[in-house]
C-alpha positions as MATLAB code, in Angstrom:
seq = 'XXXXXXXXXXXXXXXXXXXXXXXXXXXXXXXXXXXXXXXXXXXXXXXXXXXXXXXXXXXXXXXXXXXXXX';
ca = [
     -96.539  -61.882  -58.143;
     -99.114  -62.939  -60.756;
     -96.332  -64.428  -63.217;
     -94.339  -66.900  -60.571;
     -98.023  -68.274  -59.783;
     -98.645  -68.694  -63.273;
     -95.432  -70.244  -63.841;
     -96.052  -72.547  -60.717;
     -98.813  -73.762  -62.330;
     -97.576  -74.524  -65.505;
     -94.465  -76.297  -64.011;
     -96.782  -78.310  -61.449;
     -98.847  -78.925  -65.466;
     -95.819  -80.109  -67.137;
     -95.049  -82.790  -64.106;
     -98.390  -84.481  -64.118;
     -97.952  -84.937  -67.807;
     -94.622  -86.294  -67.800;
     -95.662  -89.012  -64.783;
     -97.190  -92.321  -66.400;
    -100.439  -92.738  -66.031;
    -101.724  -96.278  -64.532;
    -103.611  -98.931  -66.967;
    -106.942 -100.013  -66.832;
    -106.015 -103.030  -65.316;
    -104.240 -101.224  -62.372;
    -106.780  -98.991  -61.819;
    -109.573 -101.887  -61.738;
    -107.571 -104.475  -59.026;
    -105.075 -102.619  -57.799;
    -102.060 -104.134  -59.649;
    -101.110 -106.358  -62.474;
    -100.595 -109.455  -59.972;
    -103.986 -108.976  -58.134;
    -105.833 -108.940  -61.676;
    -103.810 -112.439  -62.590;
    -104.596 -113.646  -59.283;
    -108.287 -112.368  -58.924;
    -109.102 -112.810  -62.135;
    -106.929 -115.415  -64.193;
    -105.894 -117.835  -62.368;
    -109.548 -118.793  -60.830;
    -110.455 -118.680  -64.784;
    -107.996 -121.288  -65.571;
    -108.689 -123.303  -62.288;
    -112.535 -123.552  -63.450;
    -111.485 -124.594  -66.996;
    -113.401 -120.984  -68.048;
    -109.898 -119.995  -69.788;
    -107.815 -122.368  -71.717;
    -103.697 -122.354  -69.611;
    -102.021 -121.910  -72.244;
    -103.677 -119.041  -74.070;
    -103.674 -117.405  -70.856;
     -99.784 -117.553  -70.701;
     -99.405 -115.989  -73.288;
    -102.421 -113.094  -73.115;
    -100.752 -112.485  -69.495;
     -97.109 -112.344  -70.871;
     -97.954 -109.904  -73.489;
    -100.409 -107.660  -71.218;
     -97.164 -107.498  -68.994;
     -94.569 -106.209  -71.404;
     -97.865 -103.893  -72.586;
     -98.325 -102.433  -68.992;
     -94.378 -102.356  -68.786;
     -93.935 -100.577  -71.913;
     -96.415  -98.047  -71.435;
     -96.218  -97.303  -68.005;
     -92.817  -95.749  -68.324;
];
């Protein structure tokens, strides 16, 4: 039964490919909130990053991670 393992692997291949893969940001803190909250908002708190830029730079990394992680 040499070809239904080979197809078993290639099937089991094809999945992993098709599943999204997580972001960098994910990977690093877990999840997009714990990187905003571990991160970002102790930036902003501290006066390191400027509120409103960071609004913005965390709005469009959302709809990034959102987009891509389909």
């Amino acid at each position: 039964m040499p070809g239904s393992r080979a197809l078993t692997r290639r099937v089991k291949r094809m999945e992993e490919a098709g599943k999204p893969k997580p972001s960098l940001i994910t990977v690093w803190y877990g999840s997009f909130d714990a990187w905003v909250e571990q991160a970002v908002l102790p930036g902003v708190e501290s006066g390191a990053l400027e509120p409103d830029d960071m609004v913005d730079v965390v709005a469009a990394l959302r709809g990034w991670e959102a987009l891509y992680a389909r």
